[in-house]
PDB file of the backbone (N, CA, C, O) and the ligand in Angstrom, with CONECT records:
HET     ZN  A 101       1
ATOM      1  N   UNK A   1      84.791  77.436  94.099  1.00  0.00           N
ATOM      2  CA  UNK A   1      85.286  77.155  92.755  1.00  0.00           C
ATOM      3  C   UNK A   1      85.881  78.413  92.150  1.00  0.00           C
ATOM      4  O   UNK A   1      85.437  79.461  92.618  1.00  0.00           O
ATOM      5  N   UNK A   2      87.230  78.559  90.754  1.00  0.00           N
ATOM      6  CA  UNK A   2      87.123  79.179  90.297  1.00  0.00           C
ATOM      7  C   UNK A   2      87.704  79.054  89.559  1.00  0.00           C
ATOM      8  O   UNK A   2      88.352  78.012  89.654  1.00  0.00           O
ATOM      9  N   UNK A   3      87.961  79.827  88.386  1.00  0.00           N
ATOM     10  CA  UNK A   3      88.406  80.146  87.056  1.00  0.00           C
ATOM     11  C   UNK A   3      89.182  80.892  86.582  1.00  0.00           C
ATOM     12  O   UNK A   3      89.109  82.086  86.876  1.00  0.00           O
ATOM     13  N   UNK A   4      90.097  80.455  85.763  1.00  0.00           N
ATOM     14  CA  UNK A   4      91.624  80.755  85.767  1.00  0.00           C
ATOM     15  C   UNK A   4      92.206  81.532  84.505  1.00  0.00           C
ATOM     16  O   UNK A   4      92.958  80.909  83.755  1.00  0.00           O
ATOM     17  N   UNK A   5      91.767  83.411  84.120  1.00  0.00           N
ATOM     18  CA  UNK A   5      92.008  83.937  82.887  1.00  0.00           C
ATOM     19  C   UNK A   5      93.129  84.607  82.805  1.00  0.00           C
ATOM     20  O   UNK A   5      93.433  85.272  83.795  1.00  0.00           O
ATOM     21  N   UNK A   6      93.948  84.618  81.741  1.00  0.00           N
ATOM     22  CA  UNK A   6      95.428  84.799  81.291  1.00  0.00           C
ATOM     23  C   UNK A   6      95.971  85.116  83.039  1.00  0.00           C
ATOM     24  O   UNK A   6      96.243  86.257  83.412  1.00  0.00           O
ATOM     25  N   UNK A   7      96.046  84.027  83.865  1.00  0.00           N
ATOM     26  CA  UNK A   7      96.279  83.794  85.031  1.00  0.00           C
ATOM     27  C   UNK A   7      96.578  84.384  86.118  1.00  0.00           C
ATOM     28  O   UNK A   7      97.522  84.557  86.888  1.00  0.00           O
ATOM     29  N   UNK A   8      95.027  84.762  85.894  1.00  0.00           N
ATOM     30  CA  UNK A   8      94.425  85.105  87.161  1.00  0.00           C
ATOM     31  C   UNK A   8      93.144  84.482  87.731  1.00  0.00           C
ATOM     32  O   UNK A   8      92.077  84.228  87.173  1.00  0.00           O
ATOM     33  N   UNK A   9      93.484  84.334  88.796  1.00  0.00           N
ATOM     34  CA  UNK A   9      91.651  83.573  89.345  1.00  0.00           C
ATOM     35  C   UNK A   9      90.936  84.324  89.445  1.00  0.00           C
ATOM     36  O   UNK A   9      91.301  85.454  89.768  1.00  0.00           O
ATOM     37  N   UNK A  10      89.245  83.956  89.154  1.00  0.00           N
ATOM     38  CA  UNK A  10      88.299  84.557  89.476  1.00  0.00           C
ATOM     39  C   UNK A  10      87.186  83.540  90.206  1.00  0.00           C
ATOM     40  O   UNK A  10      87.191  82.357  89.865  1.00  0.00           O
ATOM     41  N   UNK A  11      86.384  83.934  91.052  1.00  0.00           N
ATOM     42  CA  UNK A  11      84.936  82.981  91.410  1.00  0.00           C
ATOM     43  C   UNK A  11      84.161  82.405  90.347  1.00  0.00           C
ATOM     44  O   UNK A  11      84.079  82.813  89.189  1.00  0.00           O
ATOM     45  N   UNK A  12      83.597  81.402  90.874  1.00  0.00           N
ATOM     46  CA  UNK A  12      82.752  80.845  89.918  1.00  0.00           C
ATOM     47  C   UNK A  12      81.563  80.831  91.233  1.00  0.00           C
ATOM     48  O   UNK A  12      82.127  80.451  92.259  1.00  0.00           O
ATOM     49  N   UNK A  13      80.430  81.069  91.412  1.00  0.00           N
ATOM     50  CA  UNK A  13      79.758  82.111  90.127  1.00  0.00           C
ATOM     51  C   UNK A  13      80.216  83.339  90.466  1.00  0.00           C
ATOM     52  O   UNK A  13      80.266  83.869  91.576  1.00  0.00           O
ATOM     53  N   UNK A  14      80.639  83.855  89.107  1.00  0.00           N
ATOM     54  CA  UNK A  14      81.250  85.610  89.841  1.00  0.00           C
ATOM     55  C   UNK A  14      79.609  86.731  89.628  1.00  0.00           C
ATOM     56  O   UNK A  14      78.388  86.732  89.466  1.00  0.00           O
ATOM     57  N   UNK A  15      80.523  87.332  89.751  1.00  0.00           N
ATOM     58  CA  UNK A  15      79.460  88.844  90.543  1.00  0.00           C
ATOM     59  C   UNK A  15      79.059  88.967  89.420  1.00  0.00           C
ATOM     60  O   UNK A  15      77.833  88.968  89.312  1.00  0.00           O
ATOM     61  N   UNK A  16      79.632  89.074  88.525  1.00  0.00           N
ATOM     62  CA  UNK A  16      78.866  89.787  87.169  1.00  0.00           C
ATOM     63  C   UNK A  16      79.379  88.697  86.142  1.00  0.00           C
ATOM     64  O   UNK A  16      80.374  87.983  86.263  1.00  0.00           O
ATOM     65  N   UNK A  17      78.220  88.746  84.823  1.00  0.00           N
ATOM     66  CA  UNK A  17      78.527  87.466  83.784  1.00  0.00           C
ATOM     67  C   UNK A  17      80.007  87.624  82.788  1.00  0.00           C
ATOM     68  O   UNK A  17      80.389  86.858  81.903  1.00  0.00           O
ATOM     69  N   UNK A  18      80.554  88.697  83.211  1.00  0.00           N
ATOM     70  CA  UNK A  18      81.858  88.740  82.556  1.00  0.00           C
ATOM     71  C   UNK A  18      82.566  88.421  83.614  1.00  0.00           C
ATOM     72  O   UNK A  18      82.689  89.352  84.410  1.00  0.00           O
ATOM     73  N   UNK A  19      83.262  87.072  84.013  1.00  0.00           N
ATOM     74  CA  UNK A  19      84.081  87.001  85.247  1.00  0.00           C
ATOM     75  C   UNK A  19      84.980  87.774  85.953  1.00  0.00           C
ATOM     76  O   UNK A  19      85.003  87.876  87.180  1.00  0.00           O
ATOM     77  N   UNK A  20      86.249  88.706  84.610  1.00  0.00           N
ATOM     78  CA  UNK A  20      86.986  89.512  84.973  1.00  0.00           C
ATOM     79  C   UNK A  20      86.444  91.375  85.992  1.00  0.00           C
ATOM     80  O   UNK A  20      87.015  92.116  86.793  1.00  0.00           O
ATOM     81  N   UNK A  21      84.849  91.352  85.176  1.00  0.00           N
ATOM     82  CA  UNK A  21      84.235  92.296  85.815  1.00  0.00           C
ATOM     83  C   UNK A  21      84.526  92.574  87.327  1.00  0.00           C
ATOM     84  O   UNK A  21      84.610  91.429  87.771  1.00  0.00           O
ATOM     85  N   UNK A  22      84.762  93.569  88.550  1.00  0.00           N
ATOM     86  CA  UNK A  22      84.806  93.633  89.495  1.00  0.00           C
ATOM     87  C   UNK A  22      85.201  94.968  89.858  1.00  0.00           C
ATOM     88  O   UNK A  22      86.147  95.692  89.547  1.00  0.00           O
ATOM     89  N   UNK A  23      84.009  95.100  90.748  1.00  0.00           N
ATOM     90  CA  UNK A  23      83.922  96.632  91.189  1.00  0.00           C
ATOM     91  C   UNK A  23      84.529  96.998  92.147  1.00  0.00           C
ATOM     92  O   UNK A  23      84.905  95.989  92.743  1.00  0.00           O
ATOM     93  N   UNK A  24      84.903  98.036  92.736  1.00  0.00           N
ATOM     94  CA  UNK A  24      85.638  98.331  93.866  1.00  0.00           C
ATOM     95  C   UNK A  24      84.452  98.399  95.150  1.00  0.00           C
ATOM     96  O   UNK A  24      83.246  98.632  95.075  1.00  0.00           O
ATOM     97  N   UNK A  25      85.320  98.096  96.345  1.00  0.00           N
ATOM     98  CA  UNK A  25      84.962  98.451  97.519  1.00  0.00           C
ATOM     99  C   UNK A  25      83.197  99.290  97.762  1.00  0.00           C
ATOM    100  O   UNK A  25      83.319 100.464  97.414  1.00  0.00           O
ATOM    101  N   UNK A  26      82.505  99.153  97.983  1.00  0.00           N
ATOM    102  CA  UNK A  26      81.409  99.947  98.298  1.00  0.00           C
ATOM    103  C   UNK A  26      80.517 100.616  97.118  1.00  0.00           C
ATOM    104  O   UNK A  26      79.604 101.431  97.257  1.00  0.00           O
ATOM    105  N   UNK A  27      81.078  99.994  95.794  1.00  0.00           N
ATOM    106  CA  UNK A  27      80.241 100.859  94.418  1.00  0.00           C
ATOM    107  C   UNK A  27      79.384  99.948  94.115  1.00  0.00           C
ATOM    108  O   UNK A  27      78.279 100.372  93.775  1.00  0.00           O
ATOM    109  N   UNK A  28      79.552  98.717  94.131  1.00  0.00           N
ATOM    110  CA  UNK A  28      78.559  97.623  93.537  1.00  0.00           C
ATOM    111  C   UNK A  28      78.021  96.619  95.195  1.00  0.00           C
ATOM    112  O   UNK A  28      78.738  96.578  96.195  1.00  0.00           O
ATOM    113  N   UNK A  29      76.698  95.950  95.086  1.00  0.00           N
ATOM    114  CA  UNK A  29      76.562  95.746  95.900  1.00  0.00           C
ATOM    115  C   UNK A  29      76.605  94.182  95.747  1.00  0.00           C
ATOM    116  O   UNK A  29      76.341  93.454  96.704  1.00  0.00           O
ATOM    117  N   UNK A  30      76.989  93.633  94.365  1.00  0.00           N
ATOM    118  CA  UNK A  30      76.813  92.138  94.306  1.00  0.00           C
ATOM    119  C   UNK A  30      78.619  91.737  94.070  1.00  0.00           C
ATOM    120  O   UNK A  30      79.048  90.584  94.059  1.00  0.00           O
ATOM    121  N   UNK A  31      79.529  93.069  93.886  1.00  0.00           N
ATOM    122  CA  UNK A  31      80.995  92.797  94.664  1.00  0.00           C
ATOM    123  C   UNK A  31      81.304  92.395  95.630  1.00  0.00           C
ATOM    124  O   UNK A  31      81.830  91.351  96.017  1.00  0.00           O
ATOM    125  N   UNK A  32      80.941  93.325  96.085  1.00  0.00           N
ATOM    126  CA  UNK A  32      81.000  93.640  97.641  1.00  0.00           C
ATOM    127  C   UNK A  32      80.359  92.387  98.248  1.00  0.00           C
ATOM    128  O   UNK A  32      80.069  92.334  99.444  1.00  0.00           O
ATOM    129  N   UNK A  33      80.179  91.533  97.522  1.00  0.00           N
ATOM    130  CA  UNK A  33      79.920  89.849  98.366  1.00  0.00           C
ATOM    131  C   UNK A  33      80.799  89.038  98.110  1.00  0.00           C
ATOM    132  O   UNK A  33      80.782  87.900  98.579  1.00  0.00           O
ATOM    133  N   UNK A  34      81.946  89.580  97.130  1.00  0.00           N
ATOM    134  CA  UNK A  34      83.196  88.681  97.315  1.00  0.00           C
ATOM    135  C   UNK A  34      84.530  89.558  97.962  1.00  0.00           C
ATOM    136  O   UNK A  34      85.621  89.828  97.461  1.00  0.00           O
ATOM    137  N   UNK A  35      84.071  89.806  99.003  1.00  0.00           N
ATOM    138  CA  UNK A  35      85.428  90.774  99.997  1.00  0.00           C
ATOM    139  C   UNK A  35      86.420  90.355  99.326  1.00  0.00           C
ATOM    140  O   UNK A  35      87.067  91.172  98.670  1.00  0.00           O
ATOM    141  N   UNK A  36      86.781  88.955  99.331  1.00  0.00           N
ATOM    142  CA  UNK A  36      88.284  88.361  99.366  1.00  0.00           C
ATOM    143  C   UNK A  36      88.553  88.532  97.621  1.00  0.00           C
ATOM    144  O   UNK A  36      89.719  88.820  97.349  1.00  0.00           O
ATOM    145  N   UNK A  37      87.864  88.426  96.752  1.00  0.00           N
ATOM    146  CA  UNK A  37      88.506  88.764  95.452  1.00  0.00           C
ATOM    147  C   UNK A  37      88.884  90.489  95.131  1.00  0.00           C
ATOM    148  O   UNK A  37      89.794  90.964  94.451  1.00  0.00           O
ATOM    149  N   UNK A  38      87.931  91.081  95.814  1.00  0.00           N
ATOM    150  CA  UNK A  38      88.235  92.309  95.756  1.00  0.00           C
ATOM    151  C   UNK A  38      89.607  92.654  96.688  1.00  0.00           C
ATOM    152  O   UNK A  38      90.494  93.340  96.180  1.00  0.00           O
ATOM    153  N   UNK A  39      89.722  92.234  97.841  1.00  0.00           N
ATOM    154  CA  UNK A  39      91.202  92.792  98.418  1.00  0.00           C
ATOM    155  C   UNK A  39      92.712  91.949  97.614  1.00  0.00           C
ATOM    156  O   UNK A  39      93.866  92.287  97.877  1.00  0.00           O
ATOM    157  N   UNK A  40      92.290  90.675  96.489  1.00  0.00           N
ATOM    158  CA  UNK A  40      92.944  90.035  96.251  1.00  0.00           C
ATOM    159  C   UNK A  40      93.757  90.479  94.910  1.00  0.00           C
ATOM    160  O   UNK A  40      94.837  90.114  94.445  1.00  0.00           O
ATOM    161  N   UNK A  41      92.660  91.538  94.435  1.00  0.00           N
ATOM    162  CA  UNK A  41      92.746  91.889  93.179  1.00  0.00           C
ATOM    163  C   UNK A  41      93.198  93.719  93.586  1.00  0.00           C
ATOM    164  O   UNK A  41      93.572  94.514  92.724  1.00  0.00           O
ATOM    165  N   UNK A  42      93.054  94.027  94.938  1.00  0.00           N
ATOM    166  CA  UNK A  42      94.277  95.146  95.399  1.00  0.00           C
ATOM    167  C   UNK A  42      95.631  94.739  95.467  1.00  0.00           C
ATOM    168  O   UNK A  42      96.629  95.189  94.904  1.00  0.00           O
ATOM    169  N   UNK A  43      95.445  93.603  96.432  1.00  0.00           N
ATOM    170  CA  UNK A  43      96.848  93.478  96.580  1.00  0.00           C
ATOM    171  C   UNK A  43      98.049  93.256  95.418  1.00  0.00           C
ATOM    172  O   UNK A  43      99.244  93.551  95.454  1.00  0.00           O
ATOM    173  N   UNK A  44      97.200  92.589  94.329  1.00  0.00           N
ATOM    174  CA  UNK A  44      97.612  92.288  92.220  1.00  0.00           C
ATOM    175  C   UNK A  44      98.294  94.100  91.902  1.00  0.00           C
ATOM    176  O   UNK A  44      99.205  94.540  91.201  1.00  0.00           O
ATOM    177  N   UNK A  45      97.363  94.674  92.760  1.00  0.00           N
ATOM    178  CA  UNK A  45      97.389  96.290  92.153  1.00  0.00           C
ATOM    179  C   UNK A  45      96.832  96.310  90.894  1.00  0.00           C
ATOM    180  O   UNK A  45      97.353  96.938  89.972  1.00  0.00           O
ATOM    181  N   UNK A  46      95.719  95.613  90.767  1.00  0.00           N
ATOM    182  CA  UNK A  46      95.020  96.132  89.162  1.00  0.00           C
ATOM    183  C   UNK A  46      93.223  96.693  89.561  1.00  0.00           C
ATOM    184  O   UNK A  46      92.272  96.162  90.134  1.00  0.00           O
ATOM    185  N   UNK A  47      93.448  97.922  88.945  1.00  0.00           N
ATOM    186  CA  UNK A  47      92.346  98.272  88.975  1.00  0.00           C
ATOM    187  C   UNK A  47      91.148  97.938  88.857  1.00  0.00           C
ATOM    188  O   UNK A  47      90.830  97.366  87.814  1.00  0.00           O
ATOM    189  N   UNK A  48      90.167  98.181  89.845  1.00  0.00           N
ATOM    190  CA  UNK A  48      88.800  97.904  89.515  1.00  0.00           C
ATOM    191  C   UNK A  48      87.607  98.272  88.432  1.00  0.00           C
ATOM    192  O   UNK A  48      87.270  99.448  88.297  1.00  0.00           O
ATOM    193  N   UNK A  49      87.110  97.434  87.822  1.00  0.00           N
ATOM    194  CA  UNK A  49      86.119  97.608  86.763  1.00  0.00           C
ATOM    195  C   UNK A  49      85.215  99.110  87.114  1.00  0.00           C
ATOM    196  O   UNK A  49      84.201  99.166  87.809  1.00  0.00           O
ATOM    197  N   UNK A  50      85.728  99.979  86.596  1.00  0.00           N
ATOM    198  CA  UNK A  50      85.655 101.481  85.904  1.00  0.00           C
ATOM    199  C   UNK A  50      86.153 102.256  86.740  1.00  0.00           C
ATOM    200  O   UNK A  50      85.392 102.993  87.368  1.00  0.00           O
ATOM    201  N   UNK A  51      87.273 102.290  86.927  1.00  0.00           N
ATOM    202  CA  UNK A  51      88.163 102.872  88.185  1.00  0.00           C
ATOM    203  C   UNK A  51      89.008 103.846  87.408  1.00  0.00           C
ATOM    204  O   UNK A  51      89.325 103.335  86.334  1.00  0.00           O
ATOM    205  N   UNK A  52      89.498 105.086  87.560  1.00  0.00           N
ATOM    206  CA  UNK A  52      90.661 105.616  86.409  1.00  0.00           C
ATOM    207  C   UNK A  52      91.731 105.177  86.775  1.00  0.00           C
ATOM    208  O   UNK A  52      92.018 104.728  87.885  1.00  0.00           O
ATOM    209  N   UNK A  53      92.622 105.325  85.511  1.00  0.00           N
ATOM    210  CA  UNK A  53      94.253 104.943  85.535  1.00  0.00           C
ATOM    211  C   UNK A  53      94.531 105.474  86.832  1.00  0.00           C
ATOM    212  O   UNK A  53      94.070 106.415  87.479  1.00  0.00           O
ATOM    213  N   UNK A  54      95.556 104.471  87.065  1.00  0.00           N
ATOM    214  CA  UNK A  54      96.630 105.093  88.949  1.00  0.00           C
ATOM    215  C   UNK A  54      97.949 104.271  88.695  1.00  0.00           C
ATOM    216  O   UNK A  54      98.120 103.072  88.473  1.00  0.00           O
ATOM    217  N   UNK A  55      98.758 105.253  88.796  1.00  0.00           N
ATOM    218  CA  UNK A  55     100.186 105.041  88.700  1.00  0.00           C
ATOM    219  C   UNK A  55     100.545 103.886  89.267  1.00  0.00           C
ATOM    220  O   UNK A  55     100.033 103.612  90.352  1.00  0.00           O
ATOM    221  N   UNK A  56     101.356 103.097  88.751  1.00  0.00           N
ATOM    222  CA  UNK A  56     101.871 101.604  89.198  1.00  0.00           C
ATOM    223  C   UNK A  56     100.867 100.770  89.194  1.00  0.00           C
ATOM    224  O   UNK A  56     101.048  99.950  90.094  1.00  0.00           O
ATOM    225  N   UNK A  57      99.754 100.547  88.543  1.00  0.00           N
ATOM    226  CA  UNK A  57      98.676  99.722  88.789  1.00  0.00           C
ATOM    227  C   UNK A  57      98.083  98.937  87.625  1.00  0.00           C
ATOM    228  O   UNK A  57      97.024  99.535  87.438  1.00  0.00           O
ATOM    229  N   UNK A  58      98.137  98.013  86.791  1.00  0.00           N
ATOM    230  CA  UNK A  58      97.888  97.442  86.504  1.00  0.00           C
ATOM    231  C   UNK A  58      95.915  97.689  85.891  1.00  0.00           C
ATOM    232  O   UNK A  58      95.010  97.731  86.725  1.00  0.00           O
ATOM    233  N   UNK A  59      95.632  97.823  84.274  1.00  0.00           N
ATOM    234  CA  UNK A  59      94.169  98.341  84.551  1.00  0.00           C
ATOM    235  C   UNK A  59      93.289  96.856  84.306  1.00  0.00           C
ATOM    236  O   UNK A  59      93.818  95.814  83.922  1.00  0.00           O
ATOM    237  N   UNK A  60      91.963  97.009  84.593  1.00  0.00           N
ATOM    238  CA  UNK A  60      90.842  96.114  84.782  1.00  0.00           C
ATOM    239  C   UNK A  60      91.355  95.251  83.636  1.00  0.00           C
ATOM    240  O   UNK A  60      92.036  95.745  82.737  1.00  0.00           O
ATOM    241  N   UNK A  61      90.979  93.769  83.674  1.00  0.00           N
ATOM    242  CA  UNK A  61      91.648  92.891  83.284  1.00  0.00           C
ATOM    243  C   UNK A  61      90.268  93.201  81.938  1.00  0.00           C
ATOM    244  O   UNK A  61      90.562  92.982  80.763  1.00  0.00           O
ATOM    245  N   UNK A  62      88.667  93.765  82.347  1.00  0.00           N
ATOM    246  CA  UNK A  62      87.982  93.563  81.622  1.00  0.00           C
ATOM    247  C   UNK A  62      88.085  94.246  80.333  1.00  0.00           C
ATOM    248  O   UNK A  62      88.064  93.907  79.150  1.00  0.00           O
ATOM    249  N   UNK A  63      88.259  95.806  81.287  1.00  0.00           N
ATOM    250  CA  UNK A  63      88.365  96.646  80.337  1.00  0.00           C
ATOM    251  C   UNK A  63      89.711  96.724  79.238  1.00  0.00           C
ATOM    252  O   UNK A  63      89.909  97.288  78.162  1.00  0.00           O
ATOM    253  N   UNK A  64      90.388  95.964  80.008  1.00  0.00           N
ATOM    254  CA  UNK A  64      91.849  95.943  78.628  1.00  0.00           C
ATOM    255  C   UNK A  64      91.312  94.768  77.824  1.00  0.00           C
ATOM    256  O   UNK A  64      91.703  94.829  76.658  1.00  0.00           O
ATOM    257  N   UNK A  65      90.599  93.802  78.061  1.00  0.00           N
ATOM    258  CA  UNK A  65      90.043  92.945  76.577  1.00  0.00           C
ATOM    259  C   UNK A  65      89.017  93.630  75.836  1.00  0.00           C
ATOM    260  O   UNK A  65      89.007  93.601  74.606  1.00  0.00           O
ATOM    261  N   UNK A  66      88.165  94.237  76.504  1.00  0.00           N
ATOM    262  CA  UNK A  66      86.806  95.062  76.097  1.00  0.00           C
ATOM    263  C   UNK A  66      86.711  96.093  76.094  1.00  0.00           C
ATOM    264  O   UNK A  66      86.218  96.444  75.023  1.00  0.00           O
ATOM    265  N   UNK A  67      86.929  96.969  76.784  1.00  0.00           N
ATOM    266  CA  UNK A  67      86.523  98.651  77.198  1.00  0.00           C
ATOM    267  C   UNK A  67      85.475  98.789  77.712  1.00  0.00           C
ATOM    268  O   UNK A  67      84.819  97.803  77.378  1.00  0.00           O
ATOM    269  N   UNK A  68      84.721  99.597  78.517  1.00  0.00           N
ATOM    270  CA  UNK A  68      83.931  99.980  79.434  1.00  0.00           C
ATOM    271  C   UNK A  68      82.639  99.615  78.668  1.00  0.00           C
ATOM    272  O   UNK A  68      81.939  98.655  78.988  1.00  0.00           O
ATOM    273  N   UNK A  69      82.299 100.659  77.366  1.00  0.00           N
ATOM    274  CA  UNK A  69      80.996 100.579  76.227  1.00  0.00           C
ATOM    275  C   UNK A  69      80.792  99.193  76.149  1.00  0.00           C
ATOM    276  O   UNK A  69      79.602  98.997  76.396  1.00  0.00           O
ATOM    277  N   UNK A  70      81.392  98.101  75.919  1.00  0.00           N
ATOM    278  CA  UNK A  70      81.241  96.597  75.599  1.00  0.00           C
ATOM    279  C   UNK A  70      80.502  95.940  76.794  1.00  0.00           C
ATOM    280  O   UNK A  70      79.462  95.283  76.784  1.00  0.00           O
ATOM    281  N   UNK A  71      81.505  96.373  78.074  1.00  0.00           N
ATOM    282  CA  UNK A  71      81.680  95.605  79.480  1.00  0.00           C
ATOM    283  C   UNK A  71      79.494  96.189  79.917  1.00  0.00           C
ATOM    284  O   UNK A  71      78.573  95.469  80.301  1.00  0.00           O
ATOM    285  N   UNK A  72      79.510  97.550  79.633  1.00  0.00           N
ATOM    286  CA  UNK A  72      78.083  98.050  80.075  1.00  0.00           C
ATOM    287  C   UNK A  72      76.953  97.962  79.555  1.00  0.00           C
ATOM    288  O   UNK A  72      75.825  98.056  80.038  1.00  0.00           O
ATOM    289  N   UNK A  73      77.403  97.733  78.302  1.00  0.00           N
ATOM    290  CA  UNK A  73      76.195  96.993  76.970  1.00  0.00           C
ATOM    291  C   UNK A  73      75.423  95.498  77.517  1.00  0.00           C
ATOM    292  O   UNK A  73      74.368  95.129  77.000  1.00  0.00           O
ATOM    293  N   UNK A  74      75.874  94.975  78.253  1.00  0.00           N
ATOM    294  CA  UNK A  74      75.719  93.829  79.387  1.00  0.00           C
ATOM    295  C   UNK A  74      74.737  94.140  80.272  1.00  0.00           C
ATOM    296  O   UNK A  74      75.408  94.137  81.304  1.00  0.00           O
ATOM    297  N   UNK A  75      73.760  94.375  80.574  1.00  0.00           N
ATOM    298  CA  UNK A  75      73.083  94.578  82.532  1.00  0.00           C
ATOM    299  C   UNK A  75      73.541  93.838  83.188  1.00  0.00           C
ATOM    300  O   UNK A  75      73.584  94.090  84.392  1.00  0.00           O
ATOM    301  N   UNK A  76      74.113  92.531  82.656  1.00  0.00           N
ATOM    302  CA  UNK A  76      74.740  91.659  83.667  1.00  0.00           C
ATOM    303  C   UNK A  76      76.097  92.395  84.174  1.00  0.00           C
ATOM    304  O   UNK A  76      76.757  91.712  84.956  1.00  0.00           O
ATOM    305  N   UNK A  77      76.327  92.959  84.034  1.00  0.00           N
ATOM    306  CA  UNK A  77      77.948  93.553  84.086  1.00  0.00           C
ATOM    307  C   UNK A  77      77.860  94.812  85.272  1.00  0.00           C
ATOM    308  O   UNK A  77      78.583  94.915  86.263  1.00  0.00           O
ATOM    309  N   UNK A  78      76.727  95.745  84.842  1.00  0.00           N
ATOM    310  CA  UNK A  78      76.912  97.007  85.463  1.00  0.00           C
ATOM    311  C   UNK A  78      76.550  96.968  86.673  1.00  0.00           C
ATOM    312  O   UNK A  78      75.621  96.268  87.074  1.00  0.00           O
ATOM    313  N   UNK A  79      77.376  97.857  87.522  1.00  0.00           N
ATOM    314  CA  UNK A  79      77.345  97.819  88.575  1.00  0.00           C
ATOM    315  C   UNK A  79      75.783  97.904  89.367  1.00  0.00           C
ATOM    316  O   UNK A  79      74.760  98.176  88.739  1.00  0.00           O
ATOM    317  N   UNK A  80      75.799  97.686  90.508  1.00  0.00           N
ATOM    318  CA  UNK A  80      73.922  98.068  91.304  1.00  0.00           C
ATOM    319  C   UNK A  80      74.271  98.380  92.355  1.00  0.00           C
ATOM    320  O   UNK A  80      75.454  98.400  92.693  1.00  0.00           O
ATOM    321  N   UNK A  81      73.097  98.756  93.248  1.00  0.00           N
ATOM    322  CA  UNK A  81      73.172  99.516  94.577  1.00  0.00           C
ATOM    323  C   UNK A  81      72.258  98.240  95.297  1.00  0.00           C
ATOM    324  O   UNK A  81      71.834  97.182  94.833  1.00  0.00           O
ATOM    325  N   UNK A  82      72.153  98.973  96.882  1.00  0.00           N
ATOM    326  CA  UNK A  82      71.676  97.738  97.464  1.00  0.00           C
ATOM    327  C   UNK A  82      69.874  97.726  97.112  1.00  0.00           C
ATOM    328  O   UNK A  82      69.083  97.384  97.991  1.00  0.00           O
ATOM    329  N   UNK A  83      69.676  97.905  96.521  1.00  0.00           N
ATOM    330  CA  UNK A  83      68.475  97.619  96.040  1.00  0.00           C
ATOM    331  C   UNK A  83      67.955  97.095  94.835  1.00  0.00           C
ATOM    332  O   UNK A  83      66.855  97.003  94.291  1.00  0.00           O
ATOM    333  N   UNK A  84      69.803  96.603  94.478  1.00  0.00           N
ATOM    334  CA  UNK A  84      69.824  95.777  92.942  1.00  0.00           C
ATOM    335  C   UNK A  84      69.198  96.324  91.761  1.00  0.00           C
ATOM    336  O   UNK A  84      68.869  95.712  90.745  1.00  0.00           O
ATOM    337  N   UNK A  85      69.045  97.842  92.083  1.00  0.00           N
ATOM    338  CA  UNK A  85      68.882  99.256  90.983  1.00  0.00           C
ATOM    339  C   UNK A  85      70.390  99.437  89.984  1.00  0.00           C
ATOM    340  O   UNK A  85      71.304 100.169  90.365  1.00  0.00           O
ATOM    341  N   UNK A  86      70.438  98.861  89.033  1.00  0.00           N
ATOM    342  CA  UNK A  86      71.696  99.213  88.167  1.00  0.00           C
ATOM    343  C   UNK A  86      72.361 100.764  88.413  1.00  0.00           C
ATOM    344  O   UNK A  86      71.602 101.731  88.477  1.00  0.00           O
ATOM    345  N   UNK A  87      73.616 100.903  88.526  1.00  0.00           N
ATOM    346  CA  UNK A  87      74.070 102.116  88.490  1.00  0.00           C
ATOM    347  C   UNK A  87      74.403 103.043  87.469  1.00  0.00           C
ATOM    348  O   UNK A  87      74.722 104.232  87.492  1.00  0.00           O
ATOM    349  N   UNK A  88      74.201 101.942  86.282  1.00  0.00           N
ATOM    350  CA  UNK A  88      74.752 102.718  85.204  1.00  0.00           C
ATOM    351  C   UNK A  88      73.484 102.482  84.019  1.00  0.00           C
ATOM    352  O   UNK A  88      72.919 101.394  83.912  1.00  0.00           O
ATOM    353  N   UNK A  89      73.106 103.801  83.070  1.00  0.00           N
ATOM    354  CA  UNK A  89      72.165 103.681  82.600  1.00  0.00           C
ATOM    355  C   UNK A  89      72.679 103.959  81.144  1.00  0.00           C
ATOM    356  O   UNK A  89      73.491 104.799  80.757  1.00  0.00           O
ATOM    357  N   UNK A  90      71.734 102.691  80.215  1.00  0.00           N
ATOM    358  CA  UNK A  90      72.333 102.594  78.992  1.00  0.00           C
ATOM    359  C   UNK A  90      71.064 103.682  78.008  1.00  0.00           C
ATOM    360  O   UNK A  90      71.221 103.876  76.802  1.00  0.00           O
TER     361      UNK A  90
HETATM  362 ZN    ZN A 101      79.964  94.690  90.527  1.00  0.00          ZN2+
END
């Protein structure tokens, strides 16, 4: 299943409770269980949820509605390791 914001798809159920949320490659460990949205959302060229600006790229769909402080105020949001230890501490 998935879900369709200022049109773009995302999973249903996504990784984190903000759908647009999505971490890059190897930082989050409950991303990193949707391979295919993550290479899908390279190939878009838009950056991953807390990634810095990169030339020609398009930034996190989250952080341009919200900003990072909003997106991390969430536990549902912040990234974890494989021991489902949050990475980011509020
Ligand atoms: Zn994540």
């Amino acid at each position: 299943m998935k879900t369709t914001i200022d049109g773009i798809d995302y999973p249903i159920p996504a990784p984190h409770c903000d759908p647009q949320v999505l971490h890059a490659p190897g930082v989050c460990r409950y991303c990193d269980a949707y391979p295919k949205w993550q290479t899908k959302r390279t190939v878009a060229k838009m950056l991953f949820t807390g990634e810095l600006p990169r030339e020609g790229w398009q930034p996190c769909a989250a952080e341009k509605a919200r900003g990072m402080d909003s997106i991390n105020a969430g536990p549902g949001n912040r990234p974890a390791d494989s021991k489902g230890d949050t990475l980011v501490e509020r």
